[in-house]
Gaussian input, Z-matrix of N, CA and C with variables (Angstrom, degrees):
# hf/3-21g

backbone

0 1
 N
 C     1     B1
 C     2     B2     1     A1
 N     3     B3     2     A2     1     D1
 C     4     B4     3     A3     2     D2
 C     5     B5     4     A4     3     D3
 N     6     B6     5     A5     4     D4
 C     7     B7     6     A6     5     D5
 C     8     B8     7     A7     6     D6
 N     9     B9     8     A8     7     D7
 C    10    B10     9     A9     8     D8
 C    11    B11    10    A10     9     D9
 N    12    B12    11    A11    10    D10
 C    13    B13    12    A12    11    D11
 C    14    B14    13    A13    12    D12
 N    15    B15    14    A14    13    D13
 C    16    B16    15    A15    14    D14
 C    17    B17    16    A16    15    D15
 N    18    B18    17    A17    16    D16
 C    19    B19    18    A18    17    D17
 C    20    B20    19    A19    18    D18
 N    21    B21    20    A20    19    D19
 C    22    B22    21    A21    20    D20
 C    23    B23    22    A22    21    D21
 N    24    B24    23    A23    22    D22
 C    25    B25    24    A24    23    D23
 C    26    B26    25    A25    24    D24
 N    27    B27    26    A26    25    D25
 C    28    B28    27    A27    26    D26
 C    29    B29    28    A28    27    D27
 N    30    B30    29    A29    28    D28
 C    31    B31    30    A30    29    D29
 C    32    B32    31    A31    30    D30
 N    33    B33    32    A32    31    D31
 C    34    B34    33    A33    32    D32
 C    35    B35    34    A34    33    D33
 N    36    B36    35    A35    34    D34
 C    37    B37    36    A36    35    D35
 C    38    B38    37    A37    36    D36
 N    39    B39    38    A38    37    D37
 C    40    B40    39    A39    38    D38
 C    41    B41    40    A40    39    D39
 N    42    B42    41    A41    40    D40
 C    43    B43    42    A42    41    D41
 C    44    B44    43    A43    42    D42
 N    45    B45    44    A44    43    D43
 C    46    B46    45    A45    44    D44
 C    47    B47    46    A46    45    D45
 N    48    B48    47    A47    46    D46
 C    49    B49    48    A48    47    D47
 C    50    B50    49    A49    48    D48
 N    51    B51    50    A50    49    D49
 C    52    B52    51    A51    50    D50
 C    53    B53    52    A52    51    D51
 N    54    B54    53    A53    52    D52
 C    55    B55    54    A54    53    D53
 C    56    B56    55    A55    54    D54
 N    57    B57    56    A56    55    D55
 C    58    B58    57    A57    56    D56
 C    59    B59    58    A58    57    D57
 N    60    B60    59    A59    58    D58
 C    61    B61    60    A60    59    D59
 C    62    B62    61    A61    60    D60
 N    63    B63    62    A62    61    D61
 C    64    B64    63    A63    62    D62
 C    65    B65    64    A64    63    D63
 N    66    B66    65    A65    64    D64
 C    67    B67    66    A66    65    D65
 C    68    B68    67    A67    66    D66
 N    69    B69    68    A68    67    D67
 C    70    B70    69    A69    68    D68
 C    71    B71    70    A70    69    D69
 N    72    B72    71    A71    70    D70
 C    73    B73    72    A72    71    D71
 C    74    B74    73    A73    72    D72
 N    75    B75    74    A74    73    D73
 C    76    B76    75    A75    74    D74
 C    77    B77    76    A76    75    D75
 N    78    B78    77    A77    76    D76
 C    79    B79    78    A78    77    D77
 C    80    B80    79    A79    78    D78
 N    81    B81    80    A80    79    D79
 C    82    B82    81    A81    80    D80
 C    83    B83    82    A82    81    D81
 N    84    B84    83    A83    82    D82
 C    85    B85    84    A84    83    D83
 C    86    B86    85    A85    84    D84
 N    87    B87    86    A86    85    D85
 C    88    B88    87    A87    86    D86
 C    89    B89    88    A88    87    D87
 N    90    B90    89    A89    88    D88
 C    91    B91    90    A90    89    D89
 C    92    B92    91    A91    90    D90
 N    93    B93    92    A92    91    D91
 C    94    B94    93    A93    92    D92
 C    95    B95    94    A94    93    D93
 N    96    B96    95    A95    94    D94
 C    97    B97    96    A96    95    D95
 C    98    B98    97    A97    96    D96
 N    99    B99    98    A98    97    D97
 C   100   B100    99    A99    98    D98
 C   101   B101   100   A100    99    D99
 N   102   B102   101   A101   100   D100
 C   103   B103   102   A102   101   D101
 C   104   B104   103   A103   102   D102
 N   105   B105   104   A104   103   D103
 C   106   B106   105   A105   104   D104
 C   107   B107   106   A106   105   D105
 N   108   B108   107   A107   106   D106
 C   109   B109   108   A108   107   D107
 C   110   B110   109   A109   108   D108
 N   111   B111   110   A110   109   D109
 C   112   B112   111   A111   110   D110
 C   113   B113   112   A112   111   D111
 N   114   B114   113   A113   112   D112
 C   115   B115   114   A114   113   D113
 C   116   B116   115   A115   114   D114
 N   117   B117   116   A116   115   D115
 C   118   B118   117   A117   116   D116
 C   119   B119   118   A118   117   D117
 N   120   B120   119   A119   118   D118
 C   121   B121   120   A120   119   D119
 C   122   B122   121   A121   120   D120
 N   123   B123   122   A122   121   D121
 C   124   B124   123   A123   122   D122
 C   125   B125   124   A124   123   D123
 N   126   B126   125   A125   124   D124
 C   127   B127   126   A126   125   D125
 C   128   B128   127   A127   126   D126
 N   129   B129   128   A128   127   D127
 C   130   B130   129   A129   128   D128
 C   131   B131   130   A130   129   D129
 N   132   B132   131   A131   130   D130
 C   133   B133   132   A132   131   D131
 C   134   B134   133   A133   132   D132
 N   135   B135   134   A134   133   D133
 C   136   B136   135   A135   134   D134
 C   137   B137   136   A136   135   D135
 N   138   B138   137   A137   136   D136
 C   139   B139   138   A138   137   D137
 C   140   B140   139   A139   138   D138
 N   141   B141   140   A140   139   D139
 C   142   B142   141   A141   140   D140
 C   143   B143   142   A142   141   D141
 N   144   B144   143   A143   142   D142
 C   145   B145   144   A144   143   D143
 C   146   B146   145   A145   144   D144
 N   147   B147   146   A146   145   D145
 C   148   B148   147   A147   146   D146
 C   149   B149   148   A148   147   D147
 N   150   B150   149   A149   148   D148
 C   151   B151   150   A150   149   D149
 C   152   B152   151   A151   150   D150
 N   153   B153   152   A152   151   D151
 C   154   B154   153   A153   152   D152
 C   155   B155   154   A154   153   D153
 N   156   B156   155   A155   154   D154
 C   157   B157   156   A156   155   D155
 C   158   B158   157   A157   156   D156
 N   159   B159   158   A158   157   D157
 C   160   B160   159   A159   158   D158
 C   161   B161   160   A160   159   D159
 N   162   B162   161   A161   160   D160
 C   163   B163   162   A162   161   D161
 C   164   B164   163   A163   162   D162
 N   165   B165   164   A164   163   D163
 C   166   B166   165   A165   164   D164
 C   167   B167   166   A166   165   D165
 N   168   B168   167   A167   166   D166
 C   169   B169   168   A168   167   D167
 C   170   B170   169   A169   168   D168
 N   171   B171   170   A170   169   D169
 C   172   B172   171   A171   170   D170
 C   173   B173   172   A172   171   D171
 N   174   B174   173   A173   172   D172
 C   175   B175   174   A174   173   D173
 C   176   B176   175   A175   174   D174

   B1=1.4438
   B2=1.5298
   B3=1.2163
   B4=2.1448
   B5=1.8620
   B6=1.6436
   B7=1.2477
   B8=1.6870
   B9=1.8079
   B10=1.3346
   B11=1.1882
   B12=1.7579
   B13=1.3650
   B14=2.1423
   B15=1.0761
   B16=1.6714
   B17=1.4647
   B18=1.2708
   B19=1.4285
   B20=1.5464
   B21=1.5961
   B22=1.6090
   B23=0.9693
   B24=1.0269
   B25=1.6125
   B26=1.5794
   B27=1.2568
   B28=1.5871
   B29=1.4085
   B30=0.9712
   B31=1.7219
   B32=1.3798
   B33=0.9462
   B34=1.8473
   B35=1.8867
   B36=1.1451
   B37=1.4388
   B38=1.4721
   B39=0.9716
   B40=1.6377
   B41=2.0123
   B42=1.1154
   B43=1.8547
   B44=1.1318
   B45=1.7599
   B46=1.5729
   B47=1.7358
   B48=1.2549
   B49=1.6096
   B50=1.5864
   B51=1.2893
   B52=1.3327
   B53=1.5704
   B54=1.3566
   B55=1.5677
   B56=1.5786
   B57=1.0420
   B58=1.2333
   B59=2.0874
   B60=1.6238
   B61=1.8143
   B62=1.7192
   B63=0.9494
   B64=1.7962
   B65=1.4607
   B66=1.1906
   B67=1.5760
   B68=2.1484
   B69=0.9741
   B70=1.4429
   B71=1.8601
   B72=1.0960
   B73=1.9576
   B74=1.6345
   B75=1.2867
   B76=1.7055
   B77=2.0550
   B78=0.8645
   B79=1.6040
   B80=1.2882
   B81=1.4602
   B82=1.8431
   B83=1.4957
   B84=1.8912
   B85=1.1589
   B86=1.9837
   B87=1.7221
   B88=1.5488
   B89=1.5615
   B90=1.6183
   B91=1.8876
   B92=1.7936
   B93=1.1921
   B94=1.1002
   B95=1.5070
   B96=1.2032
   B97=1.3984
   B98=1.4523
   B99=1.1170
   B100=1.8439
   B101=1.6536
   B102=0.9691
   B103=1.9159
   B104=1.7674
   B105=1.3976
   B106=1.7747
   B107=1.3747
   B108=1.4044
   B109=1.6145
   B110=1.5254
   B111=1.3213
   B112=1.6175
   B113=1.5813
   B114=1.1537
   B115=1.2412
   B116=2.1873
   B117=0.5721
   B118=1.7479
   B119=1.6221
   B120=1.6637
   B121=1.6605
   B122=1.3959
   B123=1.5542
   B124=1.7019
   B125=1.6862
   B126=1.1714
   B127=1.5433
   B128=1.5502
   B129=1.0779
   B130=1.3676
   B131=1.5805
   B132=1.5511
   B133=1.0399
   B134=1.7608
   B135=1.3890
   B136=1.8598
   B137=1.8207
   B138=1.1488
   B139=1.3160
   B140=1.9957
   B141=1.0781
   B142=1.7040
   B143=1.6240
   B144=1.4570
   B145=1.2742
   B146=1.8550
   B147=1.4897
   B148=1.3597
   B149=1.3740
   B150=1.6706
   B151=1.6094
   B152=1.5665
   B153=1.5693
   B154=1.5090
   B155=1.1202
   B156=1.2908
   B157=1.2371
   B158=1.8959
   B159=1.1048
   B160=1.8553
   B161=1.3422
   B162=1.1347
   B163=1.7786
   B164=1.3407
   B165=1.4618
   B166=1.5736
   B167=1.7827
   B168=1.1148
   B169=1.2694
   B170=1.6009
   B171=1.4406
   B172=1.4524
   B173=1.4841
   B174=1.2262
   B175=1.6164
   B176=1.3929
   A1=107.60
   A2=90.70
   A3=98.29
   A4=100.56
   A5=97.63
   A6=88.50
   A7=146.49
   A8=90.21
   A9=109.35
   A10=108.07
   A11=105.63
   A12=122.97
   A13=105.65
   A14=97.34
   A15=111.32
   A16=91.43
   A17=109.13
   A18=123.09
   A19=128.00
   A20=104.78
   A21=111.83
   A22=112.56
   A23=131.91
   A24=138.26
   A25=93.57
   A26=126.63
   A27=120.33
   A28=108.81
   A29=128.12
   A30=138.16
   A31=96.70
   A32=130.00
   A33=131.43
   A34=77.50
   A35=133.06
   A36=115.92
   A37=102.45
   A38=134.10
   A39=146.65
   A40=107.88
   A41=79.36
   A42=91.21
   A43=127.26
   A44=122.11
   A45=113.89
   A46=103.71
   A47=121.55
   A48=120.90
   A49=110.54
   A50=120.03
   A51=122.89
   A52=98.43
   A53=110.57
   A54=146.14
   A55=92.28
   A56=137.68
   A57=145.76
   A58=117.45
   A59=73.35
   A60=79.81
   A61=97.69
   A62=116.97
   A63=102.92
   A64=104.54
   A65=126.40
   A66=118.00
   A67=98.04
   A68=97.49
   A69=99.96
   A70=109.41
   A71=88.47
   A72=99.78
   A73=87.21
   A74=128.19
   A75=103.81
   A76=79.04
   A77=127.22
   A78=130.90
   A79=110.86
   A80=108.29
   A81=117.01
   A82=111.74
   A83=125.83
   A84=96.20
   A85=84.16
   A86=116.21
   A87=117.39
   A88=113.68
   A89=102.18
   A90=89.71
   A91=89.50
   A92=120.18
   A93=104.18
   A94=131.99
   A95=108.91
   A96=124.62
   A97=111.38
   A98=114.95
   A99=127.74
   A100=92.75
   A101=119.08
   A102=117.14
   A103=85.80
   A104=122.00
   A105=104.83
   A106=103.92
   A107=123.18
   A108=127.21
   A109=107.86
   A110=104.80
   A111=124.89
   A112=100.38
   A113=121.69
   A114=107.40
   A115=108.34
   A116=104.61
   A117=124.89
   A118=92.08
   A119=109.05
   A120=80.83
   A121=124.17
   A122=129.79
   A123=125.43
   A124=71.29
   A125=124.04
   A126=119.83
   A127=114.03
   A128=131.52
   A129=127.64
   A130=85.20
   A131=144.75
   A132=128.64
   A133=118.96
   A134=100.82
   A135=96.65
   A136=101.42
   A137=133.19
   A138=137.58
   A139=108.19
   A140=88.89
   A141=100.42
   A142=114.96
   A143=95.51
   A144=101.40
   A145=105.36
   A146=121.05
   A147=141.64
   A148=124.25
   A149=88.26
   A150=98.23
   A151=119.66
   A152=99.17
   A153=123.22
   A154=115.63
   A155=116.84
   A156=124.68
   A157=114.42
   A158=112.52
   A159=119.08
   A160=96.53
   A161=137.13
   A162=135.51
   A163=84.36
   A164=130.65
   A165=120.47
   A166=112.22
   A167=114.58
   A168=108.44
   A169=113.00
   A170=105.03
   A171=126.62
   A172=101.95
   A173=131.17
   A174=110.17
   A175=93.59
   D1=133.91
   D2=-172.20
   D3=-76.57
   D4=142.87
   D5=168.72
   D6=-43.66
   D7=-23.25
   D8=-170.98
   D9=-65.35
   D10=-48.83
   D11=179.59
   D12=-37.24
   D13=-57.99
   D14=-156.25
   D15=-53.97
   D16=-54.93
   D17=164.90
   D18=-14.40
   D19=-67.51
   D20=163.77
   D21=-62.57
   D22=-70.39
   D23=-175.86
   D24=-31.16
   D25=-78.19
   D26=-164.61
   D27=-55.99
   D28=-15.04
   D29=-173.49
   D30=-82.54
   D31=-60.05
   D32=-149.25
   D33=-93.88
   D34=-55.47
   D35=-174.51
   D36=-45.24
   D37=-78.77
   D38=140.37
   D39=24.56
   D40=-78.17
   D41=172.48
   D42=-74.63
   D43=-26.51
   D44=168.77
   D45=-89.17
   D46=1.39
   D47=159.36
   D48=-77.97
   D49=-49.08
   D50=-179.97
   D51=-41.64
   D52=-77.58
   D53=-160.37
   D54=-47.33
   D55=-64.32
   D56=157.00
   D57=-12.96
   D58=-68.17
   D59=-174.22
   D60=-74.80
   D61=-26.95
   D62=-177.87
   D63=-73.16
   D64=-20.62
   D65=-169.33
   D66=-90.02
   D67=-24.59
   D68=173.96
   D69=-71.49
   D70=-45.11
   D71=-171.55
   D72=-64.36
   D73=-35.80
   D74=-144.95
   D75=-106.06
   D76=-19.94
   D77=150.13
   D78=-27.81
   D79=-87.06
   D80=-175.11
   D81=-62.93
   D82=-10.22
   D83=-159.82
   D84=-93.76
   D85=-17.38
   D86=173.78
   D87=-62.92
   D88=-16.18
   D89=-177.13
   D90=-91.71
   D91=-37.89
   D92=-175.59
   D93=-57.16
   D94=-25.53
   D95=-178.62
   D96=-85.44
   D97=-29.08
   D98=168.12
   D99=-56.64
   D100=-44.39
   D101=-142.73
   D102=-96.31
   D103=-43.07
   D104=-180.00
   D105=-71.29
   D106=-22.27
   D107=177.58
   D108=-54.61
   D109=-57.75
   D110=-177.35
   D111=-60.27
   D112=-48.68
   D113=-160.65
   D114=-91.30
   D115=-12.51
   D116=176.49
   D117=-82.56
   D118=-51.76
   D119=175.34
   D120=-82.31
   D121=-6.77
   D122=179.87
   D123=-75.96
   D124=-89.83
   D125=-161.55
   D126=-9.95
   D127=-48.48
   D128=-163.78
   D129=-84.58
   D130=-73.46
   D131=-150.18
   D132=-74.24
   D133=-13.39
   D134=167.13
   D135=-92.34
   D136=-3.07
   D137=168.25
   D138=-78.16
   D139=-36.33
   D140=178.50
   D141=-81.82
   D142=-34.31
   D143=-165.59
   D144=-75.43
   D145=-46.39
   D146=146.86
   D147=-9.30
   D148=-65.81
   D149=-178.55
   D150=-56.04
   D151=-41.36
   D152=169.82
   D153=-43.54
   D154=-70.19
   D155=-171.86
   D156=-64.93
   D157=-39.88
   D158=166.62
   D159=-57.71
   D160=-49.22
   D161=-158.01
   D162=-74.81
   D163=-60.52
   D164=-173.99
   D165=-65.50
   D166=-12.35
   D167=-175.27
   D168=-79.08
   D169=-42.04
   D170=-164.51
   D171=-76.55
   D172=-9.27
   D173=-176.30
   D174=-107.90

């Protein structure tokens, strides 16, 4: 096997490892952004819901 050969082979192993770990990174950073999404929206609707309920409490 020609050096060149060994060469590609370690290159493209090389790049479907890269390619690999970036599809994982940009994975966790879409669940992560789902879950502050999710949680920013209960926040706003028990913040709304609160307010509601004090405004109905107070008169």
């Amino acid at each position: 096997m020609s050096s060149v050969w060994r060469w590609a082979m370690a290159s493209n192993e090389r790049a479907v490892a890269n390619a690999r770990a970036a599809a994982t990174e940009c994975s966790r950073l879409r669940v992560e952004r789902v879950e502050v999404q999710l949680y920013v929206e209960r926040f706003g609707q028990s913040s709304v819901e609160a307010t509601t309920e004090a405004a109905a409490t107070a008169r």
